[in-house]
C-alpha positions in Angstrom: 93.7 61.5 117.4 95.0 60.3 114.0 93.2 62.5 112.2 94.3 65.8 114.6 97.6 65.3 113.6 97.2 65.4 109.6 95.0 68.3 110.0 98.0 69.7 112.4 100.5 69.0 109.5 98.5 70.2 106.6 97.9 73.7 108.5 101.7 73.4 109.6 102.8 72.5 105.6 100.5 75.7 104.3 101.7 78.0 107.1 105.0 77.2 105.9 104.2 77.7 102.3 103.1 81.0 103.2 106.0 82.0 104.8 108.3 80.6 102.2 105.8 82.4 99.3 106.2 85.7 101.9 109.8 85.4 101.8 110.3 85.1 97.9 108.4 88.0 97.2 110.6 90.4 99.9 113.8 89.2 97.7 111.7 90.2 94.3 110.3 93.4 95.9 114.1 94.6 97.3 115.3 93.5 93.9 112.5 95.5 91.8 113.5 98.0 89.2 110.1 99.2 87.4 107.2 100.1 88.3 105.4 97.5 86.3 107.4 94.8 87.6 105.9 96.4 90.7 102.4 96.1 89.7 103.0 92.8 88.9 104.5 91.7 92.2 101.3 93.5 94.2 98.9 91.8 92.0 100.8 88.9 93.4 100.6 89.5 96.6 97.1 90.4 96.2 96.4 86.9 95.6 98.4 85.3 98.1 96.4 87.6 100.9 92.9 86.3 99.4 94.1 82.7 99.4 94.9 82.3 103.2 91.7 81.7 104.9 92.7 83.2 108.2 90.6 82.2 110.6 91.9 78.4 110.3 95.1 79.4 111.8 95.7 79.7 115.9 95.4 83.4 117.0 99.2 83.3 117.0 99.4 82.5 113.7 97.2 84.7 112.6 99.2 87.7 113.9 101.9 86.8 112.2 101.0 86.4 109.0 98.8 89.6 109.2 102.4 91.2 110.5 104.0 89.7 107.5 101.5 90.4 104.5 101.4 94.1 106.4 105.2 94.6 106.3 105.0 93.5 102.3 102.8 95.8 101.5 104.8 98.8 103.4 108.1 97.4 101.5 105.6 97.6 98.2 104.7 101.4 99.2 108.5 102.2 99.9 109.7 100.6 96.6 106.9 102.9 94.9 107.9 106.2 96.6 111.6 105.1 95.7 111.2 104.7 91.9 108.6 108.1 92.0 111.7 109.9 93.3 114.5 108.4 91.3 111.9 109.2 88.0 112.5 105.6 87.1 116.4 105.9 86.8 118.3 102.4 88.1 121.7 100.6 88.1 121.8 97.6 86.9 120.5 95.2 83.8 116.9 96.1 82.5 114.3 94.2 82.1 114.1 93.2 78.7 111.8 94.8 76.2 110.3 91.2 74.6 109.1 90.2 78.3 105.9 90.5 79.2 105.8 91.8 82.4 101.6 91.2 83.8 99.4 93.6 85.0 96.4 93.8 87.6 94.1 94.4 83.7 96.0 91.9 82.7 94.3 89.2 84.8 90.8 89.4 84.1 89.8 85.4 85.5 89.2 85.6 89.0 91.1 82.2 90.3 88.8 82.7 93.3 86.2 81.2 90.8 88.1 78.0 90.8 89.5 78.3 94.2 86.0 77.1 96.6 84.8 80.7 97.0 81.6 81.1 97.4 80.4 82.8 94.1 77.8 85.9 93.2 77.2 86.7 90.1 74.6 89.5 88.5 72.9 91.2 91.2 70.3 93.6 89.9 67.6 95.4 91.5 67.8 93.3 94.5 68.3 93.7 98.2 71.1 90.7 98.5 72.1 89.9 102.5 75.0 87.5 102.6 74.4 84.6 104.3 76.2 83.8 107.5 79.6 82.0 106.5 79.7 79.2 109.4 83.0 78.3 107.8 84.7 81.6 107.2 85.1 81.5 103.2 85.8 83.5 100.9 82.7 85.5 99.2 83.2 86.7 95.8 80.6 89.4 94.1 80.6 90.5 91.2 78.2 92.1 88.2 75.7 94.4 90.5 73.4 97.1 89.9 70.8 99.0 91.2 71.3 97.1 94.5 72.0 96.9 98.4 74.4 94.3 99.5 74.5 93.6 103.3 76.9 91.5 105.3 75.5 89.2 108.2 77.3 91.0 110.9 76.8 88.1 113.6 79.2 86.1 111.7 80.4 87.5 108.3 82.3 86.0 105.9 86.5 85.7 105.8 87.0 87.7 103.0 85.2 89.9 100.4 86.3 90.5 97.1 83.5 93.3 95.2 83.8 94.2 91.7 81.9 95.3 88.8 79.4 97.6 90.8 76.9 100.6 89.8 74.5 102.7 91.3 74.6 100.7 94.5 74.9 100.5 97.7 77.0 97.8 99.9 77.7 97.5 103.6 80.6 95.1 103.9 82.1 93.3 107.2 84.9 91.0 106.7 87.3 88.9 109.4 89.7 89.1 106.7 90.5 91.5 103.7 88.3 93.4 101.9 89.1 93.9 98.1 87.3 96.6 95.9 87.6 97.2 92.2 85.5 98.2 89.7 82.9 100.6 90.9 80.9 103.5 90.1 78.3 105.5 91.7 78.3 103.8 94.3 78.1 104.0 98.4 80.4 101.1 99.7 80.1 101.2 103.8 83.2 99.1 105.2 82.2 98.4 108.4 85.5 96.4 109.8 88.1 94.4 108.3 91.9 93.9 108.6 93.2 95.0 105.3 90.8 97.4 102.4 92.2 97.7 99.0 90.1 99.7 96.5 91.4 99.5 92.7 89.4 101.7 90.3 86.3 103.3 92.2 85.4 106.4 90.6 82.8 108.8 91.5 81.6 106.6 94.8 81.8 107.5 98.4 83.5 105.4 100.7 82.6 104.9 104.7 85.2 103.2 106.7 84.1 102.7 109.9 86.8 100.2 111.2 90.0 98.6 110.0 92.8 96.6 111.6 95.7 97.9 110.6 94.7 101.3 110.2 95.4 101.5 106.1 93.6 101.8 103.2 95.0 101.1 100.1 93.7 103.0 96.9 94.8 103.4 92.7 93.6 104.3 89.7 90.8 105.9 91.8 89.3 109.0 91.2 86.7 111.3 92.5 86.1 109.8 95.8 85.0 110.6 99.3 86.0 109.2 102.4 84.9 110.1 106.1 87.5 111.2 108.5 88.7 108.4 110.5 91.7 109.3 113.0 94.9 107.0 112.9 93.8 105.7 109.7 96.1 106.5 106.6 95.1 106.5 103.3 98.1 105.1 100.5 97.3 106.1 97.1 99.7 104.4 94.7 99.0 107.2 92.2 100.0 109.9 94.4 102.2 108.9 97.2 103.5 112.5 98.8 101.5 113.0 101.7 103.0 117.0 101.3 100.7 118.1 98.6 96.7 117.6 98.6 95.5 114.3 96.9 93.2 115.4 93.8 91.9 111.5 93.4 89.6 112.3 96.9 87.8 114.5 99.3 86.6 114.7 102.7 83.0 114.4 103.5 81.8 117.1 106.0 80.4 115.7 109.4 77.0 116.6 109.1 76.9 114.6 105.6 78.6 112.0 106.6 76.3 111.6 110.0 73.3 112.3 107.2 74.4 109.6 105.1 74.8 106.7 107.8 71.1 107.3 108.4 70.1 107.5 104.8 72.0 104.4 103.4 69.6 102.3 105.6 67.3 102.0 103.2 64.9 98.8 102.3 63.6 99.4 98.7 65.6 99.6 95.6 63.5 102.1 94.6 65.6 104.9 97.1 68.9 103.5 95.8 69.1 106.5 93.3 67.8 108.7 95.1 70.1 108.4 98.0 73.4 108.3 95.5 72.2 110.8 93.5 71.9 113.3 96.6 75.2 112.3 98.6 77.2 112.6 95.3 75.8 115.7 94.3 73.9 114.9 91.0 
């Protein structure tokens, strides 16, 4: 019974820190004045997304902190569209030139390395199914080539974070967020999760079959293709008007994209190229 009520107060304690963490950056994002100090701020909140292992929270809990890490990333698109159509012209004191202000490139250490994540590193030429994650934890992979990455579906993990990728081929499932940076030539297949954020993916196609809240999140991405997936909106950070077309990404055409789901099931590395090379037109 003893023990109940510390785990009770610890989850109580770091639901509470999430909300006071939450709350902080609303006042910095309603305060921002520069895109960079933007950047900085969403790199912030990045982090505090991949640190809350969701699933250890009571379903009401979980809705709202999926409500509230939602509604910070709306304010974050707002604040962007707002300083895109002021052309970077504020009132007030400006941030001053000797500060360094910190940017996603800028944090090249993953902290989920030192965090209890569950750690891949250098995939090559391998057909790499990750294990079922009993606990829910956070999965970070990283370094992969020539390869096909597959979620256990029965019970997959609570997050994903994927970077560094080539000329493969990776069918995610998440309970939690899935976060994307990195890639190239690539298929990435998201099959469900509650949040996608893709950062630098160039010249890859991108399936998303399911996703909570019905928003992708993409920048400094270029040359991509998504399927067509009704109610879900796609926010590019480097091109917010939804009035003109997007030159960063295409549509793919039904019959490719029902061609592709068939041909991405593949069992040999030996296809991987082959596959890529013919759905991105090479």
């Amino acid at each position: 019974m003893e023990l109940n009520k510390v785990k009770e107060a610890n989850r109580m304690s770091s639901s509470s820190e999430i909300i006071k963490q939450a709350n902080k950056l609303r006042t910095d994002l309603e305060q921002c004045q520069s895109r960079n100090e933007l950047v900085r701020l969403r790199y912030e909140l990045n982090q505090l997304q991949l640190s809350i292992n969701i699933q250890s929270y009571p379903k009401y809990e979980q809705k709202q902190i999926n409500q509230i890490i939602d509604e910070l990333f709306k304010l974050i698109q707002i604040k962007f569209n707002q300083l895109s159509l002021s052309k970077f012209e504020f009132i007030g004191q400006p941030i001053p030139l000797h500060q360094k202000i910190p940017t996603i490139q800028e944090k090249p250490r993953d902290e989920e390395e030192t965090s209890g994540a569950s750690v891949i590193h250098t995939i090559k030429d391998e057909i790499y199914d990750i294990p079922s994650q009993e606990q829910q934890q956070h999965i970070l992979l990283s370094s992969i080539t020539n390869s096909i990455i597959r979620t256990n579906t029965s019970n997959p993990p609570g997050s994903i974070h994927l970077k560094q990728a080539k000329q493969s081929i990776c069918l995610l499932e998440s309970k939690g967020p899935i976060f994307i940076h990195d890639i190239r030539d690539s298929i990435i297949i998201i099959k469900y999760c509650h949040q996608a954020r893709l950062h630098n993916i160039n010249d890859s196609i991108i399936v998303i079959e399911s996703v909570y809240n019905n928003r992708i999140i993409i920048e400094d991405c270029f040359n991509i293709w998504f399927n067509k997936v009704k109610q879900v909106e796609i926010d590019d950070f480097n091109f917010p008007t939804k009035d003109l077309q997007n030159p960063n990404y295409s549509y793919l055409m039904e019959t490719k994209y029902n061609e592709l789901m068939m041909a991405v099931n593949v069992n040999n590395v030996n296809e991987i190229s082959t596959v890529i090379d013919t759905y991105l037109n090479k």
